[in-house]
CHARMM-style PDB file with segment names, atoms N, HN, CA, C and O in Angstrom:
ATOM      1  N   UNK     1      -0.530  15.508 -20.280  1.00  0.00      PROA
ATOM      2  CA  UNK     1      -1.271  14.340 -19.863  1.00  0.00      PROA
ATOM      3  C   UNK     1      -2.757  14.691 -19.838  1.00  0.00      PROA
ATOM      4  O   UNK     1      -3.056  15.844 -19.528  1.00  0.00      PROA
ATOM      5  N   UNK     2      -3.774  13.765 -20.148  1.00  0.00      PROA
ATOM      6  HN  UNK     2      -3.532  12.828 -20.399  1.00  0.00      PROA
ATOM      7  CA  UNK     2      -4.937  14.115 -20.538  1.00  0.00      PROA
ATOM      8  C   UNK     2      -6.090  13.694 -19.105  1.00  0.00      PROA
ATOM      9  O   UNK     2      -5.962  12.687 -18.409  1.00  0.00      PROA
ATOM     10  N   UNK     3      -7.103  14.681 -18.946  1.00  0.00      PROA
ATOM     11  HN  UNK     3      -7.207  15.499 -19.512  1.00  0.00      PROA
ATOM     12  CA  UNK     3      -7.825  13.922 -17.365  1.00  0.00      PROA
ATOM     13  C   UNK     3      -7.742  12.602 -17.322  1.00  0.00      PROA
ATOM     14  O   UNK     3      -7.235  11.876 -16.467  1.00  0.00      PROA
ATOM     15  N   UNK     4      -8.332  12.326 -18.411  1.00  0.00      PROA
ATOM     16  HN  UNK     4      -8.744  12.916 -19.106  1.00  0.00      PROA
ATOM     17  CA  UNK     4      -8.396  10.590 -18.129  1.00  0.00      PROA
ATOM     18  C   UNK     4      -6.914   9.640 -17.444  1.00  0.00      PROA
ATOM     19  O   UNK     4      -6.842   8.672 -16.688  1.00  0.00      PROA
ATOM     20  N   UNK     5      -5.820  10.531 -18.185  1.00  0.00      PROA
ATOM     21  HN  UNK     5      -5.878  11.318 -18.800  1.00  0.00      PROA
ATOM     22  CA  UNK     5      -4.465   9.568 -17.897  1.00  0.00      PROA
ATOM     23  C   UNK     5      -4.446  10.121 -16.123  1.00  0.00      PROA
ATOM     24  O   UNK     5      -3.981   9.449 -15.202  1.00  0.00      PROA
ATOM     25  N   UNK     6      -5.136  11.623 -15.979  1.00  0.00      PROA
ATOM     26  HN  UNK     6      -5.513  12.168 -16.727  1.00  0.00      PROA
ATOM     27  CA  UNK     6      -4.718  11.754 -14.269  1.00  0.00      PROA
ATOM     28  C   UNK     6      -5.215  10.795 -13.701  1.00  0.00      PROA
ATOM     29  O   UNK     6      -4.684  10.067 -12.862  1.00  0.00      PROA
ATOM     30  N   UNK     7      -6.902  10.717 -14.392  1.00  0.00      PROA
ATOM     31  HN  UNK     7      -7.333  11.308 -15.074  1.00  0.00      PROA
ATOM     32  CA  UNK     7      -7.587   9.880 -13.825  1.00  0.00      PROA
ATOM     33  C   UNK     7      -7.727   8.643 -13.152  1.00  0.00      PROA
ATOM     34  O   UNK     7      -8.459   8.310 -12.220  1.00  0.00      PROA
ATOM     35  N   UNK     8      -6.422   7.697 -14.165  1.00  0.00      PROA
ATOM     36  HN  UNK     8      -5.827   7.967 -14.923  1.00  0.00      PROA
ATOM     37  CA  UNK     8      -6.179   6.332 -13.778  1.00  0.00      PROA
ATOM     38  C   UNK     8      -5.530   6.487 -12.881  1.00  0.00      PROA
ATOM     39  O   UNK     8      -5.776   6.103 -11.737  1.00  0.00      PROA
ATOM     40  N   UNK     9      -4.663   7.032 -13.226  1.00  0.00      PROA
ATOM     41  HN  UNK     9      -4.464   7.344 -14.155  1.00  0.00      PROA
ATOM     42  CA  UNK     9      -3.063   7.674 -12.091  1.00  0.00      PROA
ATOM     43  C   UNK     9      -3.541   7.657 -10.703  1.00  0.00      PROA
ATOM     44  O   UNK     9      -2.840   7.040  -9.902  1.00  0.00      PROA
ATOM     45  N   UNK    10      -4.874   8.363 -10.171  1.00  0.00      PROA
ATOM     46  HN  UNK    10      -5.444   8.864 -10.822  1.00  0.00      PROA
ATOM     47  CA  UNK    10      -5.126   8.953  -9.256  1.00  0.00      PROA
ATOM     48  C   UNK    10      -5.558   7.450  -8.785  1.00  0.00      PROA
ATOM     49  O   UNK    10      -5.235   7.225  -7.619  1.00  0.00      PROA
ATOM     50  N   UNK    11      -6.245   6.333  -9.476  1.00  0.00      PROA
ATOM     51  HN  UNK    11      -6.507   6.516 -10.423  1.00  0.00      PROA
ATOM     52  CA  UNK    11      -7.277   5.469  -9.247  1.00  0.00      PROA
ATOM     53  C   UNK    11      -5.884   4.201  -9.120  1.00  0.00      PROA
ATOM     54  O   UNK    11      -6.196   3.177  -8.512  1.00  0.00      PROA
ATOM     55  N   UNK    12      -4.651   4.268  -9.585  1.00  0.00      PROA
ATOM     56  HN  UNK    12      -4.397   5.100 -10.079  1.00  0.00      PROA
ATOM     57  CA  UNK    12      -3.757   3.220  -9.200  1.00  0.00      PROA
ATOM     58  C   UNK    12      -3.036   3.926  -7.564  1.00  0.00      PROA
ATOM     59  O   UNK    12      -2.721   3.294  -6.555  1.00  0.00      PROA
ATOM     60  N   UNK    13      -2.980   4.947  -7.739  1.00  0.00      PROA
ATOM     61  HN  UNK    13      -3.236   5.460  -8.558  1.00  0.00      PROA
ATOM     62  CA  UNK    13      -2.740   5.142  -6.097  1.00  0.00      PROA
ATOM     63  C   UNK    13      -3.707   5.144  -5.304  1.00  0.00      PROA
ATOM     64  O   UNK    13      -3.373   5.614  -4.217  1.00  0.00      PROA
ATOM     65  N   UNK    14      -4.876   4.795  -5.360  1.00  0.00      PROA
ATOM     66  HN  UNK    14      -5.147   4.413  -6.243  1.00  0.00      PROA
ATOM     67  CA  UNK    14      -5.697   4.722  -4.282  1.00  0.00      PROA
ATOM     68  C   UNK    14      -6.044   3.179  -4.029  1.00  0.00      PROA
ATOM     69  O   UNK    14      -6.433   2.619  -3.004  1.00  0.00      PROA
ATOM     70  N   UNK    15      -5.652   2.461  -5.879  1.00  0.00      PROA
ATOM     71  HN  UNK    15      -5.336   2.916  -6.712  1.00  0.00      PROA
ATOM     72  CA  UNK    15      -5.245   0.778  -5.077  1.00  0.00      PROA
ATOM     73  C   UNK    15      -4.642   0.349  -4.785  1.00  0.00      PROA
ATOM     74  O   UNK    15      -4.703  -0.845  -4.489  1.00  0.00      PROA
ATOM     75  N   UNK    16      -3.008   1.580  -4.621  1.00  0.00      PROA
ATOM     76  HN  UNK    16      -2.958   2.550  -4.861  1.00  0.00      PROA
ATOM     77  CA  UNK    16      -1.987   0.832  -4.020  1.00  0.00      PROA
ATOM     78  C   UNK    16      -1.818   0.922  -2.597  1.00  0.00      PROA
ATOM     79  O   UNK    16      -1.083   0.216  -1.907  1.00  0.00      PROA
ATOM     80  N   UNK    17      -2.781   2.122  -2.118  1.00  0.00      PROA
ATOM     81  HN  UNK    17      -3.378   2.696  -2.678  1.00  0.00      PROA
ATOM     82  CA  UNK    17      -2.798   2.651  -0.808  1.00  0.00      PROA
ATOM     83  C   UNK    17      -3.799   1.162  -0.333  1.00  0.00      PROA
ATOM     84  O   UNK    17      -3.319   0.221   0.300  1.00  0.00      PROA
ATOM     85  N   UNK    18      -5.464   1.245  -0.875  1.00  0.00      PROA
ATOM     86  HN  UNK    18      -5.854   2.009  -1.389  1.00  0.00      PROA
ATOM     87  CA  UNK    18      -5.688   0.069  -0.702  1.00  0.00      PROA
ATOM     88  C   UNK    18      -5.088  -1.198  -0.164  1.00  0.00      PROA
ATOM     89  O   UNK    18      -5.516  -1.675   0.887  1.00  0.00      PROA
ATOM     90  N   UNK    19      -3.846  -1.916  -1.027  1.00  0.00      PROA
ATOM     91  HN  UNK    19      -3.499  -1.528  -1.881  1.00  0.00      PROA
ATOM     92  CA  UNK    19      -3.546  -2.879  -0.881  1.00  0.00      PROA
ATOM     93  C   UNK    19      -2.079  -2.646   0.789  1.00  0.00      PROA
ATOM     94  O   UNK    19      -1.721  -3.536   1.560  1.00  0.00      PROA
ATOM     95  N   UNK    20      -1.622  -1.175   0.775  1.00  0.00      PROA
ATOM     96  HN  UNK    20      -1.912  -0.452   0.149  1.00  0.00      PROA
ATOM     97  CA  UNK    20      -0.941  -1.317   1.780  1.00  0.00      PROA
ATOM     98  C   UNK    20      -1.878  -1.612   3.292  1.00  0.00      PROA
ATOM     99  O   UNK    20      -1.496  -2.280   4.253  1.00  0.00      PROA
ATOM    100  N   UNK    21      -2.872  -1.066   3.175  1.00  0.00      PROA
ATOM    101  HN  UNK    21      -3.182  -0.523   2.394  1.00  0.00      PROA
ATOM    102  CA  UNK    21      -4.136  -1.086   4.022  1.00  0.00      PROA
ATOM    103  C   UNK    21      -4.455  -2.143   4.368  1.00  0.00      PROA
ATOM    104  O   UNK    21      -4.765  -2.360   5.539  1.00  0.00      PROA
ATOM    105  N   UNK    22      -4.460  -2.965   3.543  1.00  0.00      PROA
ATOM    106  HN  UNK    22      -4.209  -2.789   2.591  1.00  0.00      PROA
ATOM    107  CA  UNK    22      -4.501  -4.439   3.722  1.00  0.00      PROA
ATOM    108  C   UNK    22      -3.725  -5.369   4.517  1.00  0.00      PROA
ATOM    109  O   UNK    22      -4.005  -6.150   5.427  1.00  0.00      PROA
ATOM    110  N   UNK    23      -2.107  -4.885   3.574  1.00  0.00      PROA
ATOM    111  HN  UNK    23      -1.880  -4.251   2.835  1.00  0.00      PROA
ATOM    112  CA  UNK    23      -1.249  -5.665   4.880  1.00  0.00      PROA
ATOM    113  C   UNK    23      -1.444  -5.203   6.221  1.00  0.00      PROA
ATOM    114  O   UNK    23      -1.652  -5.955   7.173  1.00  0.00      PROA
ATOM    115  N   UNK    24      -1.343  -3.422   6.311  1.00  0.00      PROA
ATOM    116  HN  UNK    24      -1.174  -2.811   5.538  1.00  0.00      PROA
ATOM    117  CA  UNK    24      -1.229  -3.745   8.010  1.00  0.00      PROA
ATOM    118  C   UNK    24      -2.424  -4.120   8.443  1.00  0.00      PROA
ATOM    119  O   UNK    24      -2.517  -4.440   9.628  1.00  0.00      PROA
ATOM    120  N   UNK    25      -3.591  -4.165   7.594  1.00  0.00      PROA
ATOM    121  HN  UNK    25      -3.515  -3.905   6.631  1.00  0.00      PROA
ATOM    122  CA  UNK    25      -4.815  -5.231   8.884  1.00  0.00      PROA
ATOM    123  C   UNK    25      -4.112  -6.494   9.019  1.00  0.00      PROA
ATOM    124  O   UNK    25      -3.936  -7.064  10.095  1.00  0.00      PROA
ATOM    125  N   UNK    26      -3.723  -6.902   7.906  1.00  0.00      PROA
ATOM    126  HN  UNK    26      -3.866  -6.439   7.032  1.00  0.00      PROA
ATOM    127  CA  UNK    26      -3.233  -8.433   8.434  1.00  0.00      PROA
ATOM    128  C   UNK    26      -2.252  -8.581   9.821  1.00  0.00      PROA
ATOM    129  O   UNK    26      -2.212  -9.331  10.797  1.00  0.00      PROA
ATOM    130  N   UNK    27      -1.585  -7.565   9.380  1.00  0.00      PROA
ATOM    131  HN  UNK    27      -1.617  -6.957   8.588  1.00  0.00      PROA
ATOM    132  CA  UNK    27      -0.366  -7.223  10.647  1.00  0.00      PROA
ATOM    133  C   UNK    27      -1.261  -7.239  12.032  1.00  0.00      PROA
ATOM    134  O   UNK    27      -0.867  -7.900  12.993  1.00  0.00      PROA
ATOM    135  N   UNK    28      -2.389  -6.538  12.084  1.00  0.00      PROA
ATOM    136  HN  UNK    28      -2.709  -6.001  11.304  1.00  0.00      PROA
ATOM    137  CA  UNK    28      -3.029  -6.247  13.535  1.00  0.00      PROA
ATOM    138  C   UNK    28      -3.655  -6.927  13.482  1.00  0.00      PROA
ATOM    139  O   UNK    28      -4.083  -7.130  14.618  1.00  0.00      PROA
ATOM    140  N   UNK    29      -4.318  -7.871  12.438  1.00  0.00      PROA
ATOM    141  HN  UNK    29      -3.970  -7.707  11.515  1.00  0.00      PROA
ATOM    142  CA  UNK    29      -4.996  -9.024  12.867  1.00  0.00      PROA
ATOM    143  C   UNK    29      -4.300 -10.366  13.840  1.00  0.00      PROA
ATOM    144  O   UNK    29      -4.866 -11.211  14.534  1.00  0.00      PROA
ATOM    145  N   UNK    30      -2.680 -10.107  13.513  1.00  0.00      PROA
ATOM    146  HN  UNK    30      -2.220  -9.420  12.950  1.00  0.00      PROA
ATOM    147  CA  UNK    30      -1.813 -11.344  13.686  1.00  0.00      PROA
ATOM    148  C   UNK    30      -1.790 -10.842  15.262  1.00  0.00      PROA
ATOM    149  O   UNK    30      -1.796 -11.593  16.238  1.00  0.00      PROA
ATOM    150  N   UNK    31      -1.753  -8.860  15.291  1.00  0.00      PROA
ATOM    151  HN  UNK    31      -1.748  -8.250  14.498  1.00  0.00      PROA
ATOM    152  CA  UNK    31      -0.986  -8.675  16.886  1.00  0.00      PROA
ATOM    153  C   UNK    31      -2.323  -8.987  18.096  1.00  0.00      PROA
ATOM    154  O   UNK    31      -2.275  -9.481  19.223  1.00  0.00      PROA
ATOM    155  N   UNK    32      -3.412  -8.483  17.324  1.00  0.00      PROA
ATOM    156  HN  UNK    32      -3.452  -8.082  16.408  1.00  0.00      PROA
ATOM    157  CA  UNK    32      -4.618  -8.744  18.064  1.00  0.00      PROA
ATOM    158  C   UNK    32      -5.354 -10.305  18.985  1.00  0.00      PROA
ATOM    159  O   UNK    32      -5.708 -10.453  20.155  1.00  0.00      PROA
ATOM    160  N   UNK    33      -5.341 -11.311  17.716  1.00  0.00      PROA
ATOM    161  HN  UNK    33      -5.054 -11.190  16.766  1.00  0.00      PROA
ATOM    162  CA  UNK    33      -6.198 -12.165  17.819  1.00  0.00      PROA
ATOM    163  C   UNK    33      -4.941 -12.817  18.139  1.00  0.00      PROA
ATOM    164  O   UNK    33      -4.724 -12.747  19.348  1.00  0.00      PROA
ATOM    165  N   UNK    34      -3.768 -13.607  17.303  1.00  0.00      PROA
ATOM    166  HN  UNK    34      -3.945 -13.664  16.320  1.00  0.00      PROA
ATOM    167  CA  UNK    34      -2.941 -14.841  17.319  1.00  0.00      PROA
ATOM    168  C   UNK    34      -1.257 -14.465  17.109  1.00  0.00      PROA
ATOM    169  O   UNK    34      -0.335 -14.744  16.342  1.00  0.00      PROA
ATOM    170  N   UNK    35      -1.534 -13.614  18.368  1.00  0.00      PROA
ATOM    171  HN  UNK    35      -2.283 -13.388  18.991  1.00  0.00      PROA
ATOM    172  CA  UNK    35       0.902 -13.309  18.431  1.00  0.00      PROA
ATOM    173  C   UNK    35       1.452 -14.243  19.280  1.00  0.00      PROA
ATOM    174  O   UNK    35       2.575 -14.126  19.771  1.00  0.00      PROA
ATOM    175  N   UNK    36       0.823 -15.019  19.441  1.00  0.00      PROA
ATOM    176  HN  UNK    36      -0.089 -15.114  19.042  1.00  0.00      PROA
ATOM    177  CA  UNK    36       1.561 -16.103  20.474  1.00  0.00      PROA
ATOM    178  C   UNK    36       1.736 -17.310  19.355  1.00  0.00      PROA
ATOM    179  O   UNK    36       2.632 -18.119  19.596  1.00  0.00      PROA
ATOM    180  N   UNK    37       0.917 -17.508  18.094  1.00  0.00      PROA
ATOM    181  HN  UNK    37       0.189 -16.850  17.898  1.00  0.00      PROA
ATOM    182  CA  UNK    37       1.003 -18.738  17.748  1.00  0.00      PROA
ATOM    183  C   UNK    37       1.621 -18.659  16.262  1.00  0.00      PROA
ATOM    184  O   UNK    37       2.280 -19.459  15.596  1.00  0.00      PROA
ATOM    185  N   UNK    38       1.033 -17.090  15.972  1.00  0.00      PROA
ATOM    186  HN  UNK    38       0.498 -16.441  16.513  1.00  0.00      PROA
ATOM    187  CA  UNK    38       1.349 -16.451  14.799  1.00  0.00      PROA
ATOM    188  C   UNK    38       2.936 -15.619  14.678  1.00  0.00      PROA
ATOM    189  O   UNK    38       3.499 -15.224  13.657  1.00  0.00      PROA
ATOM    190  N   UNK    39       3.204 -15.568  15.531  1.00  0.00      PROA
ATOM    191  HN  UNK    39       2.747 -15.890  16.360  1.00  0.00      PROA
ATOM    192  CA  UNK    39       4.241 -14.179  14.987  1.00  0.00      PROA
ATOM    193  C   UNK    39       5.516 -14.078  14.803  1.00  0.00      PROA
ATOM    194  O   UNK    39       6.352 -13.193  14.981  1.00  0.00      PROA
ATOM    195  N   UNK    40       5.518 -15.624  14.240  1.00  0.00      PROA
ATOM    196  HN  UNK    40       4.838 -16.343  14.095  1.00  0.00      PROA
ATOM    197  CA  UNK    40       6.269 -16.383  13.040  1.00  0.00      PROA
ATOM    198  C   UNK    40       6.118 -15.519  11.615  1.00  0.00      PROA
ATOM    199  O   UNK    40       7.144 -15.305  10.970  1.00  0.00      PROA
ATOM    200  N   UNK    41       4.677 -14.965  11.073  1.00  0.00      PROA
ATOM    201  HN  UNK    41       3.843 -15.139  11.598  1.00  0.00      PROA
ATOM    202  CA  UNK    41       4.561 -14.622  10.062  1.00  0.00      PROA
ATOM    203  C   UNK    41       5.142 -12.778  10.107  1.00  0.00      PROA
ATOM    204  O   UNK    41       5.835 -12.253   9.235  1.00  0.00      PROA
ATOM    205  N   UNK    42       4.670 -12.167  11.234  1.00  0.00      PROA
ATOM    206  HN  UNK    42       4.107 -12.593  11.942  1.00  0.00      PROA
ATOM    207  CA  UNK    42       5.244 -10.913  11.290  1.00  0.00      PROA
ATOM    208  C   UNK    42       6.302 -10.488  10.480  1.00  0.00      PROA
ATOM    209  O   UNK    42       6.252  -9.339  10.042  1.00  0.00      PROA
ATOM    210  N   UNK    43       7.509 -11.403  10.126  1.00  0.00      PROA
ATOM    211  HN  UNK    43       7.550 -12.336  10.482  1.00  0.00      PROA
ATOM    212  CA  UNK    43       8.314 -10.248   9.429  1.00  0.00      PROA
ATOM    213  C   UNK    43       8.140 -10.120   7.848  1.00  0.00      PROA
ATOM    214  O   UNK    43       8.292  -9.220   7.022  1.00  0.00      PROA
ATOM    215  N   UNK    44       7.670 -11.731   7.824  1.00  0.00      PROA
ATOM    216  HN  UNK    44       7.547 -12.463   8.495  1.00  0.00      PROA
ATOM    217  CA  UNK    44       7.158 -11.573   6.034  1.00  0.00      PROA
ATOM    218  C   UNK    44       5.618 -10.584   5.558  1.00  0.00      PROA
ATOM    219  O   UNK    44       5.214 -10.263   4.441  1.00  0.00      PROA
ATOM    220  N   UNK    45       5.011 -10.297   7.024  1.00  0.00      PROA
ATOM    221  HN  UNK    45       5.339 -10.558   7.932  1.00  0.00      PROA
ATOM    222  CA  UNK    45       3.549  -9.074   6.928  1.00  0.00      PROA
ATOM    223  C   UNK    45       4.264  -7.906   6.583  1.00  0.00      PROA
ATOM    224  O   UNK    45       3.947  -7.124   5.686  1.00  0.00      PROA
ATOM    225  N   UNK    46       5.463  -7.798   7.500  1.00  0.00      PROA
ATOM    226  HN  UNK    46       5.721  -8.433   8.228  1.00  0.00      PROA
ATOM    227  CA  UNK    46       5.882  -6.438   7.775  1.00  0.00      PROA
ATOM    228  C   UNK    46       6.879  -6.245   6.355  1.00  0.00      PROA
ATOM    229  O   UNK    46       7.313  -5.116   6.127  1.00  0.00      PROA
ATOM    230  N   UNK    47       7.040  -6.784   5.912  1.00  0.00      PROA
ATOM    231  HN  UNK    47       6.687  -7.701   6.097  1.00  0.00      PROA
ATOM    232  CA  UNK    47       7.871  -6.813   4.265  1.00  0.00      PROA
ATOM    233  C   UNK    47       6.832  -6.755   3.202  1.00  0.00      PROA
ATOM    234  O   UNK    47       6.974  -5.958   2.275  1.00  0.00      PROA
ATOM    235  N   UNK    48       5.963  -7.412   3.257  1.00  0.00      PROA
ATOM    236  HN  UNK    48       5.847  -8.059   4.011  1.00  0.00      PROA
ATOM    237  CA  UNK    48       4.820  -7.151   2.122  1.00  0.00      PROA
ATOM    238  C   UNK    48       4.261  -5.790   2.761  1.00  0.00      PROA
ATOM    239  O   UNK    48       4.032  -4.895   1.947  1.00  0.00      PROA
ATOM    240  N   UNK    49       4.079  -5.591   3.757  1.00  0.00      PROA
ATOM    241  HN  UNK    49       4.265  -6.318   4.418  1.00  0.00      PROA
ATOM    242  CA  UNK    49       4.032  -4.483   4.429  1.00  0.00      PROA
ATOM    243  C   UNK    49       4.287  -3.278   3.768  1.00  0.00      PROA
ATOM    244  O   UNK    49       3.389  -2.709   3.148  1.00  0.00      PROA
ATOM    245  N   UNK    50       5.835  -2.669   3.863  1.00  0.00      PROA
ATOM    246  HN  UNK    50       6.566  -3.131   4.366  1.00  0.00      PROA
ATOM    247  CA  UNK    50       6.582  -2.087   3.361  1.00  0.00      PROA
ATOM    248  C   UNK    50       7.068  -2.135   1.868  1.00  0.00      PROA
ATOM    249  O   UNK    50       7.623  -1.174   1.336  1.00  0.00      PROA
ATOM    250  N   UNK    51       6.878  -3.039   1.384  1.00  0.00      PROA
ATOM    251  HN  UNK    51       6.427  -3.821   1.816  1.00  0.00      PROA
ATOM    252  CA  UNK    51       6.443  -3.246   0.080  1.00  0.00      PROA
ATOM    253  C   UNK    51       5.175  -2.654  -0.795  1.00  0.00      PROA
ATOM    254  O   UNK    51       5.239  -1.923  -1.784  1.00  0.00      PROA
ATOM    255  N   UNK    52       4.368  -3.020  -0.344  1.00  0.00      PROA
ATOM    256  HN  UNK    52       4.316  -3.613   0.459  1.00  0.00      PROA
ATOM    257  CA  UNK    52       2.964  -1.972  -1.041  1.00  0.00      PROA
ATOM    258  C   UNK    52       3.209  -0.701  -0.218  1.00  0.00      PROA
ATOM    259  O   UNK    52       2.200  -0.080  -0.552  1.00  0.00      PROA
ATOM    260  N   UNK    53       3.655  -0.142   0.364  1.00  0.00      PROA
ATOM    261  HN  UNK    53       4.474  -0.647   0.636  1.00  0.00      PROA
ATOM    262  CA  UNK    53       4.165   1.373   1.286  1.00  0.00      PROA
ATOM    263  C   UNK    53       4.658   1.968   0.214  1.00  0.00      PROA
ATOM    264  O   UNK    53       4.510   3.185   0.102  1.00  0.00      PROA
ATOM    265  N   UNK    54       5.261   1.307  -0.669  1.00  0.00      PROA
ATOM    266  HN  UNK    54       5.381   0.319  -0.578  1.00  0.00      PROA
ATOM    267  CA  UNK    54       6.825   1.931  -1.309  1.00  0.00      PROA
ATOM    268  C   UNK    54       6.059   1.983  -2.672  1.00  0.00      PROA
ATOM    269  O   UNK    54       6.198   3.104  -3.163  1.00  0.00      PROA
ATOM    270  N   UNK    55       5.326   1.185  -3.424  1.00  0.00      PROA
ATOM    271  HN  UNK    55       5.213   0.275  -3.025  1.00  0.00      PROA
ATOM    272  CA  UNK    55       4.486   0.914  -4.222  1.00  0.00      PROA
ATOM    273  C   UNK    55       3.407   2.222  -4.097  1.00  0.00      PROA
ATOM    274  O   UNK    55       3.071   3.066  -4.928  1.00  0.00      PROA
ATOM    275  N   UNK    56       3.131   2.067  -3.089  1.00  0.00      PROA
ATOM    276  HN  UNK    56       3.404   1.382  -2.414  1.00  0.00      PROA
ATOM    277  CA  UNK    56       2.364   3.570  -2.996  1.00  0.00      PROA
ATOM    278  C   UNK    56       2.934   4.933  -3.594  1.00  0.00      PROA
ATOM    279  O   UNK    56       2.895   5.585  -4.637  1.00  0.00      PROA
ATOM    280  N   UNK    57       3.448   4.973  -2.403  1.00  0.00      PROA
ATOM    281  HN  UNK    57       3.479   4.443  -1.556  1.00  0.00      PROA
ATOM    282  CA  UNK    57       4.587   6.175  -2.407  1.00  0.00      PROA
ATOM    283  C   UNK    57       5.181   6.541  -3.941  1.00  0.00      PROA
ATOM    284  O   UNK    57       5.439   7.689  -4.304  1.00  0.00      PROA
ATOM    285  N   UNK    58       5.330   5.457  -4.684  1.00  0.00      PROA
ATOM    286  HN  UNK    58       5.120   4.525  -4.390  1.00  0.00      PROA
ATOM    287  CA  UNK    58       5.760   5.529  -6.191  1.00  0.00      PROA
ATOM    288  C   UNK    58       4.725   5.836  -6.676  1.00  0.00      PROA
ATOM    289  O   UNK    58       4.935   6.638  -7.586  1.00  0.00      PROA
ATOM    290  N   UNK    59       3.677   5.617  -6.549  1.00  0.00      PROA
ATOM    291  HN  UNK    59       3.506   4.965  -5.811  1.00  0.00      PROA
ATOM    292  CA  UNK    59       2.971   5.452  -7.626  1.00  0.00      PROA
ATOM    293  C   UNK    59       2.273   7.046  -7.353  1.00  0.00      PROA
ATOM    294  O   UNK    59       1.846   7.718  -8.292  1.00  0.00      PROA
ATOM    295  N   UNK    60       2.242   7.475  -6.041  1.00  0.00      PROA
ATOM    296  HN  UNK    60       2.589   6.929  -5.279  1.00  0.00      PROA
ATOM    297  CA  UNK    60       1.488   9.039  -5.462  1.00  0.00      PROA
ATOM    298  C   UNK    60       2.344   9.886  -6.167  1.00  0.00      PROA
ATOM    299  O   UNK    60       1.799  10.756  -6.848  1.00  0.00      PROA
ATOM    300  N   UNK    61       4.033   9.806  -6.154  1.00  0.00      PROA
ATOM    301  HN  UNK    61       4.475   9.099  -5.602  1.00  0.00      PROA
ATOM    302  CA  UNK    61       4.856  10.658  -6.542  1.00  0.00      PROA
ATOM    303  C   UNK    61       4.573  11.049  -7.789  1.00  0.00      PROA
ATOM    304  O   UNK    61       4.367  12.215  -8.130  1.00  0.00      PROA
ATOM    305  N   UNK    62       4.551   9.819  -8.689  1.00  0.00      PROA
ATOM    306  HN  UNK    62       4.717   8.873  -8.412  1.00  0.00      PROA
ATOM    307  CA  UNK    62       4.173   9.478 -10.567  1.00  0.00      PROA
ATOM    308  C   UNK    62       2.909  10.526 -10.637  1.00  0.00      PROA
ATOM    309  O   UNK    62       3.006  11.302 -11.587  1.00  0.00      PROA
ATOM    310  N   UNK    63       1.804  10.691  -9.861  1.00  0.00      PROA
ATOM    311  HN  UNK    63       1.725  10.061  -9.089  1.00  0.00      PROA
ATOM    312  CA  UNK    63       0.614  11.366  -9.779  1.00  0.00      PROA
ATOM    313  C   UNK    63       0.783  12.511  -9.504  1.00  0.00      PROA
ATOM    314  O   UNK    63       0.067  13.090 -10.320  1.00  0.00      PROA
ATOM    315  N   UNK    64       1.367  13.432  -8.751  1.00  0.00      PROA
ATOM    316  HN  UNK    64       1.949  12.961  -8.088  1.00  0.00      PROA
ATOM    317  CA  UNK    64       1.753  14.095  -8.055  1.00  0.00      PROA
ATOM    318  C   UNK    64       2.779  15.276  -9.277  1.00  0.00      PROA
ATOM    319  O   UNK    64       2.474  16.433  -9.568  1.00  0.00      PROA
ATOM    320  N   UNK    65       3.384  14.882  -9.525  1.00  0.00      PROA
ATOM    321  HN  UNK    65       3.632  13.943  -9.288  1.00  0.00      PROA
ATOM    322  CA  UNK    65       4.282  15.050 -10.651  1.00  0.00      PROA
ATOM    323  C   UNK    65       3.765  14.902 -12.216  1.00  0.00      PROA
ATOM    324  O   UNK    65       4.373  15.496 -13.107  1.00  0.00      PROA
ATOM    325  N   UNK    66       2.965  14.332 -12.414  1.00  0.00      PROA
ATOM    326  HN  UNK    66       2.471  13.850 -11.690  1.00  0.00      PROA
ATOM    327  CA  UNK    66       2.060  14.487 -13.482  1.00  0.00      PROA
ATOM    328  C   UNK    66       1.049  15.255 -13.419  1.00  0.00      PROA
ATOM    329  O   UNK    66       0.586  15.561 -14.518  1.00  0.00      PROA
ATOM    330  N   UNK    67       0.348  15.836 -12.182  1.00  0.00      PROA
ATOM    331  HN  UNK    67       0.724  15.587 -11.289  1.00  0.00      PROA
ATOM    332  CA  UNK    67      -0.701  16.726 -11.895  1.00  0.00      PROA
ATOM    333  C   UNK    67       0.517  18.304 -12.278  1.00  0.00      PROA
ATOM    334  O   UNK    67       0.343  19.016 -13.267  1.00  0.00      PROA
ATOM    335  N   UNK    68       1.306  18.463 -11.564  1.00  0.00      PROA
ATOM    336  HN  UNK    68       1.447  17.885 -10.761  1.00  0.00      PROA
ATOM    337  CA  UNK    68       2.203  19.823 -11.842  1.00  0.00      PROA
ATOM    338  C   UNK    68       2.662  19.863 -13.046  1.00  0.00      PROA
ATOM    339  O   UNK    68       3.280  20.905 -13.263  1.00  0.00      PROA
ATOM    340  N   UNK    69       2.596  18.966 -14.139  1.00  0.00      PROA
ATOM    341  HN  UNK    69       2.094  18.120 -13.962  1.00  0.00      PROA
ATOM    342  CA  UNK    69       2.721  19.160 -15.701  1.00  0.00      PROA
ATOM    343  C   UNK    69       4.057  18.458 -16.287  1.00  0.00      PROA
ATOM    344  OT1 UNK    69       4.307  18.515 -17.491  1.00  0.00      PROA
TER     345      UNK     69
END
């Protein structure tokens, strides 16, 4: 694999970490400001949640494993 291919590799796990980052603000935005009116949405946060988690996690491993050859 050539730097450049690590390169992307490295740059799609840091937007998938990104985007998990995202849900849980949303998550603590819901527990912070609006869990009394909101937390109806909690389990579909906590699934997109765990969803970009796993997305991560795939995509670090793919990197990870392509860095060792």
């Amino acid at each position: 694999m050539t730097d450049d291919e690590l390169k992307a590799l490295k740059k799609e796990v840091s937007s998938k970490k990104r985007v998990a980052t995202d849900w849980a603000s949303k998550i603590h935005d819901v527990v912070e400001d609006s869990l009394w009116s909101d937390y109806q949405n909690l389990p579909e946060l906590a699934a997109q949640a765990v969803a970009a988690c796993e997305d991560w996690a795939s995509a670090k491993a793919r990197y990870e494993a392509a860095e060792k050859g």
